[in-house]
C-alpha positions as CSV (number, residue, x, y, z in Angstrom):
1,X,-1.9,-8.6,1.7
2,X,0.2,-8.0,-1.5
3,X,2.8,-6.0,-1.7
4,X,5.9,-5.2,-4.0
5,X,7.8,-2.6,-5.8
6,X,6.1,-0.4,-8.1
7,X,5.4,-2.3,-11.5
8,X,5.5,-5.6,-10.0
9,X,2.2,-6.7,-10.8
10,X,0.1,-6.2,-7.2
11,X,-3.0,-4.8,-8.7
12,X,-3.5,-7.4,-11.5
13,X,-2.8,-10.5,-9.4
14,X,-4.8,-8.8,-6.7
15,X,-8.0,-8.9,-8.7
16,X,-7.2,-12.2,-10.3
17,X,-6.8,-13.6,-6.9
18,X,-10.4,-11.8,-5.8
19,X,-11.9,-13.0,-8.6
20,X,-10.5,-16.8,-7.6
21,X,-12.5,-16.9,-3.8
22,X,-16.0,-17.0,-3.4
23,X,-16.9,-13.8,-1.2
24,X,-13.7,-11.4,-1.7
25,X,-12.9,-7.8,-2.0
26,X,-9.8,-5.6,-3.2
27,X,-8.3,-3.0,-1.2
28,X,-6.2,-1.1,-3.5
29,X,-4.3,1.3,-0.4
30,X,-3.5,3.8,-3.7
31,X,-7.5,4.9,-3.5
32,X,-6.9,6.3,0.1
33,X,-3.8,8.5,-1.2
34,X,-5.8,9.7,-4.2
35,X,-9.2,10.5,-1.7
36,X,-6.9,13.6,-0.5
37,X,-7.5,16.3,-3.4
38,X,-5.9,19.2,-1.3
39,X,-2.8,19.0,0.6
40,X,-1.4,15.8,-0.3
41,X,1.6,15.3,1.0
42,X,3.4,12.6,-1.8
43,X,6.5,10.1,-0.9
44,X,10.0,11.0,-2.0
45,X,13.1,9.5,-1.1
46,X,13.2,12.0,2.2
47,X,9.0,11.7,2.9
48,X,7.6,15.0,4.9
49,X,6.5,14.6,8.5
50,X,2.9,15.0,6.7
51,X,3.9,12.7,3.8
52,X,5.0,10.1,6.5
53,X,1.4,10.8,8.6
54,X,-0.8,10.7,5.2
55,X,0.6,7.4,4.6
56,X,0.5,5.8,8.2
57,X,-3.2,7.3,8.1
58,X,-3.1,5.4,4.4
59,X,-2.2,1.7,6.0
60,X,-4.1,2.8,9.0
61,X,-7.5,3.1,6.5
62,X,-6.7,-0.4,4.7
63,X,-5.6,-2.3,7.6
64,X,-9.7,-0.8,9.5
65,X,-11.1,-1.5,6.1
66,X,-9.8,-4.9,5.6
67,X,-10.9,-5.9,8.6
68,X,-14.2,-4.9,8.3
69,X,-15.2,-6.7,5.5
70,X,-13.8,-10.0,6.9
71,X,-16.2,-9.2,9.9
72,X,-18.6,-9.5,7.3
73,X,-17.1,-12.8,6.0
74,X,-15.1,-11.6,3.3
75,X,-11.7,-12.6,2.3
76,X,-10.0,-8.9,2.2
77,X,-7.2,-8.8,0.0
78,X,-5.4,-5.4,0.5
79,X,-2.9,-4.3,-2.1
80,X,-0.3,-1.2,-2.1
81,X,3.4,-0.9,-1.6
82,X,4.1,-1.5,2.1
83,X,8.1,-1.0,2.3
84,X,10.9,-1.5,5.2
85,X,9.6,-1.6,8.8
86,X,6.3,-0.3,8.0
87,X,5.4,-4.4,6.6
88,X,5.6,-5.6,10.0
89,X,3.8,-2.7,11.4
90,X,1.2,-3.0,8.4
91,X,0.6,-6.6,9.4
92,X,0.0,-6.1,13.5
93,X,-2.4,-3.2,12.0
94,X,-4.8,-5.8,10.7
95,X,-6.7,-7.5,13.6
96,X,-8.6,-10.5,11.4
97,X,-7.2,-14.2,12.6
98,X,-5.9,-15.4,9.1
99,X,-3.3,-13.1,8.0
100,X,-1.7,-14.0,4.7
101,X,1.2,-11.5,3.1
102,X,2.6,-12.3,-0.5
103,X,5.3,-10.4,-1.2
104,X,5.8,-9.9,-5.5
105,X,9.9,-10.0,-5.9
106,X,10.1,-9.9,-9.4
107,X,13.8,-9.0,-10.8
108,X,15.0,-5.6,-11.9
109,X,14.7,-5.9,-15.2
110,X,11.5,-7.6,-15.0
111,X,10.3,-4.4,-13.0
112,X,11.7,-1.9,-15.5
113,X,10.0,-3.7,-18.4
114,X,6.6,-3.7,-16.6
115,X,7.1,0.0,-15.5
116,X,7.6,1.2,-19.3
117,X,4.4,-1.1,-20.3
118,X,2.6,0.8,-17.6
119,X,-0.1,3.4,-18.9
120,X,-0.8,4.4,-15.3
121,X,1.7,6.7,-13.9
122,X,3.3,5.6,-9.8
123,X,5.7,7.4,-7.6
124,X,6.7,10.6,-9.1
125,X,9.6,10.9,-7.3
126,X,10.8,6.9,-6.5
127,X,11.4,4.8,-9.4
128,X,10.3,1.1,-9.5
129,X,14.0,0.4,-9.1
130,X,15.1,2.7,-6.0
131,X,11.4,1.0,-4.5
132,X,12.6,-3.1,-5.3
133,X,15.8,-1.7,-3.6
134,X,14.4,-1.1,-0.2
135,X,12.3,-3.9,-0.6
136,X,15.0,-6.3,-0.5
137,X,17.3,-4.7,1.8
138,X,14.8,-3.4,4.3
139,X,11.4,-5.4,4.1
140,X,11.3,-8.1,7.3
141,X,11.4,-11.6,5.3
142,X,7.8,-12.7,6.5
143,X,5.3,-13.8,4.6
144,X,6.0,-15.7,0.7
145,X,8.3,-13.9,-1.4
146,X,7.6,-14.6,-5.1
147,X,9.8,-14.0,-8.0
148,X,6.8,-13.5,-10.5
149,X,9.0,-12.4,-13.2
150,X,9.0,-15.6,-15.6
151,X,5.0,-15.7,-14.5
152,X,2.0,-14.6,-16.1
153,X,-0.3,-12.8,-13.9
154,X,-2.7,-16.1,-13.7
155,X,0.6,-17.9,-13.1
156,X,1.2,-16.0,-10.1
157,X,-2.6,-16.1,-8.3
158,X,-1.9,-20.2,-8.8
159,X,1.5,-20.1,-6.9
160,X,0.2,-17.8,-4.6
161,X,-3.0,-20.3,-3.7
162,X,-0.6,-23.3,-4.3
163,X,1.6,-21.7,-1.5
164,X,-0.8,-20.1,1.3
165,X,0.7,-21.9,4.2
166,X,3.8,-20.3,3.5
167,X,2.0,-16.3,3.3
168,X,0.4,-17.2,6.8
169,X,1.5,-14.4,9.0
């Protein structure tokens, strides 16, 4: 699992990291939000009851997902921004015996220069900022934190493989 604040670099270390392991697939949780084209309820800083179901039913998807391609014998590598007590939940979601969470902790700044270089638009109503912010304050410290933001992408996949024994969850 890899998680992180908007902008922090999830999706681009997540496929370097794929692309690194023999037999591996990328779970980007974002595809499940974007399968709803009617009635999608999105985050904001006070979520809906059905924003706050659409995205339990979003981890919910990833978590089933993930584990059935590692039935299969693939390393599953799920990817989306999994904030506050919802990581710890995310992580007893996922039933597969080797559990590894990275968590990208890049600083501020680093975050708003990677959210202005962005072409793909995130959170409408959450900046990368306001997301980093509840990462740190409310995210359970499990997993490997990484400060990625002196890193290049290929930088970060090495540290990450480097440091597994610290992600095991």
């Amino acid at each position: 699992m890899i998680t992180g604040a908007m902008a922090a670099g999830k999706s681009t270390v997540a496929d370097l990291l794929a692309m690194r392991l023999p037999k591996s697939v990328h779970i980007h949780g974002e595809t499940f939000r974007r399968m709803v084209l009617n009635g999608r309820a999105d985050m904001t800083p006070n979520p809906s009851p059905d924003a706050m179901a659409q995205l339990n039913m979003r981890y919910d998807l990833a978590a089933m997902t993930a584990d059935r391609f590692s039935e299969e014998g693939f390393d599953a590598i799920v990817q989306d921004v999994i904030l506050g007590k919802d990581l710890a939940d995310f992580v007893k979601r996922i039933d597969s015996p080797e559990r590894y969470l990275v968590v990208l902790s890049p600083s501020l700044s680093a975050l708003e220069w990677q959210e202005e270089q962005r072409a793909k638009a995130g959170y409408v109503h959450l900046s990368a900022g306001a997301l980093d912010e509840v990462l740190r304050r409310e995210n359970a410290k499990i997993g490997y934190w990484l400060d990625c933001s002196s890193q290049t992408p290929e930088e970060t996949v090495e540290d990450i493989l480097a440091n597994l024994d610290k992600a095991a969850v």
